[in-house]
N, C-alpha and C positions, 0 to 999 in steps of 0.2 A: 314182635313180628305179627303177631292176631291184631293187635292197634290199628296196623302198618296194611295186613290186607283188610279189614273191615273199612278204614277210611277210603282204603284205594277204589272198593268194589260198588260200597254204596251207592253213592250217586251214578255207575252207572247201572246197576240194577233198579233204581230208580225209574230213569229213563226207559229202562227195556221192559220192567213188569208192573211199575208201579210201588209204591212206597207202603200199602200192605205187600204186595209179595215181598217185596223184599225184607220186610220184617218178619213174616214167616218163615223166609228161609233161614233166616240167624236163629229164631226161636228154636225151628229142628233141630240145625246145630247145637244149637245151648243144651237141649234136651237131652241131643244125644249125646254128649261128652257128659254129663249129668250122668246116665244110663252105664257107660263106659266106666267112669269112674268110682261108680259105688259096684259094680261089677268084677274089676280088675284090680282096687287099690285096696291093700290089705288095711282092718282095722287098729288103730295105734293107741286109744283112748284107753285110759287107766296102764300102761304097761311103760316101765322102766326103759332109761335106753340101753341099757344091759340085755332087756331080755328081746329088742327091736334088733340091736345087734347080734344075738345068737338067732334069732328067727331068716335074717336075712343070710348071714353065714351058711346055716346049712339047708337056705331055702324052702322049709318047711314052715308052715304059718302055723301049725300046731305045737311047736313048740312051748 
């Protein structure tokens, strides 16, 4: 779906700001879903999926 609006948008963000703006507005995005995701998504690295499944169970990431 991001494939789908990035191709649809470009060219004409192109035409309306130019082909740097228009890559800085994707970079912001990128950035901020960047930002988003180390902010929001729990760390999974070294941990069983036994104990990913008991953390998600009862929602607590301290687990």
């Amino acid at each position: 779906m991001i494939n789908f609006l990035i191709g649809l948008l470009f060219p004409v963000l192109v035409n309306l700001i130019g082909i740097s703006g228009s890559y800085f507005i994707f970079v912001v995005l990128g950035v901020g879903g960047l930002l988003f995701l180390s902010a929001y998504m729990p760390e999974t690295k070294g941990k069983s999926l036994e104990q990913l499944e008991d953390e998600f169970k009862s929602g607590d990431p301290a687990v």
